[in-house]
C-alpha positions, 0 to 999 in steps of 0.5 A: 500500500506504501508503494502504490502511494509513493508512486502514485505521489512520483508520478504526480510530481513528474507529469507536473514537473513536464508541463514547464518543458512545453511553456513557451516566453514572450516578450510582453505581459497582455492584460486584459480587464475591467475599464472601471480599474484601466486607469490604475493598471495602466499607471501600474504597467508605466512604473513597473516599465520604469522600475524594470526597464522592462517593455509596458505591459499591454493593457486593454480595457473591456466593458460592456457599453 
């Protein structure tokens, strides 16, 4: 019974720790949301561009008018 856990547990750790190989990078942050809080991301993704010398974020505003 202790070995079926532990491999149980084994596998698990390896079919997680595969997932990472197939992540791919990009050169830009997306965010997407609300047009009520666009404003304070907005200033949000200009300081951390500043902060890091990081490109901007790209914000987008969604709503429903």
């Amino acid at each position: 019974m202790k070995t079926l856990g532990f491999s149980a547990i084994a596998l698990s750790v390896i079919a997680l720790s595969a997932g990472g190989a197939f992540a791919q990078s990009r050169d830009h942050i997306h965010i997407v949301g609300s047009s009520t809080v666009f404003p304070y991301t907005q200033a949000v993704a200009e300081k951390f561009s500043n902060q890091t010398g990081a490109p901007a974020p790209i914000v987008e505003a969604t709503g429903i008018g």
